[in-house]
N, C-alpha and C positions, 0 to 999 in steps of 0.2 A: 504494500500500500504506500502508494507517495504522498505526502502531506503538501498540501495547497500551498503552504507557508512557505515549502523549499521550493515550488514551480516560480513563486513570485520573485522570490529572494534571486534567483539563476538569473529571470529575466531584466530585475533590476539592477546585477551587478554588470549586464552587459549594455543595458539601456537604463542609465542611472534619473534620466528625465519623464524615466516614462508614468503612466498609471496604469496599474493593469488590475483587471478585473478577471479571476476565476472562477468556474462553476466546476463542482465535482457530480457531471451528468447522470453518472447512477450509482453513487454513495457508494464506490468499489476504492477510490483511491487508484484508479486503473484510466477513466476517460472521463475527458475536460474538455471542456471550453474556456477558451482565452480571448479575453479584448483587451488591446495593448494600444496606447494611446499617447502618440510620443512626436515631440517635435520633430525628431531623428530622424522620420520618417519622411518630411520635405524634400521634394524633390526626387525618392525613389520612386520605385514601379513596385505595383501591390505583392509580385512575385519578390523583389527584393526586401521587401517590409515583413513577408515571409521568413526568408532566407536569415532575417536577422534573430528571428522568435526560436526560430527551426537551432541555429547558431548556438546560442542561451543554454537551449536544453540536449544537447547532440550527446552528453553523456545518460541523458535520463529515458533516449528515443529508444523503445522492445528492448529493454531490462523492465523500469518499473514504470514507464509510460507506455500503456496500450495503443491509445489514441486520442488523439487532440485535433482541437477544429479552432482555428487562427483566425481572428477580427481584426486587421488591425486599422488605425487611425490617424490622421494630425492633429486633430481638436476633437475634442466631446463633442 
């Protein structure tokens, strides 16, 4: 089971501007939903706004993360 607390903490130490909001989709600790909300993101392409979330967590991707579905944003 991965704790929410360490998906945020990964995504924040790589995107220290961001906000991110997770959901843990069926109480497993296995699959999530992310919106990540970050100036950082200005000027990329939605695939690269990916690549950075994707980035974050590449140690946590099929060991203790099942599957994750990626929102990301410039502004709320």
């Amino acid at each position: 089971m991965l704790d929410i607390k360490i998906l945020e903490d990964l995504i924040l130490d790589n995107i220290p501007d961001a906000k991110v909001h997770i959901k843990d989709l069926r109480d497993d600790g296995k699959i999530y939903a992310v919106h990540v909300v970050s100036p950082s993101f200005e000027g990329k392409s939605r695939i690269q706004q990916h690549q950075m979330i994707y980035a974050a967590l590449e140690n946590k991707i099929n060991t203790e993360l099942h599957a994750i579905t990626i929102q990301t944003s410039v502004t709320d």
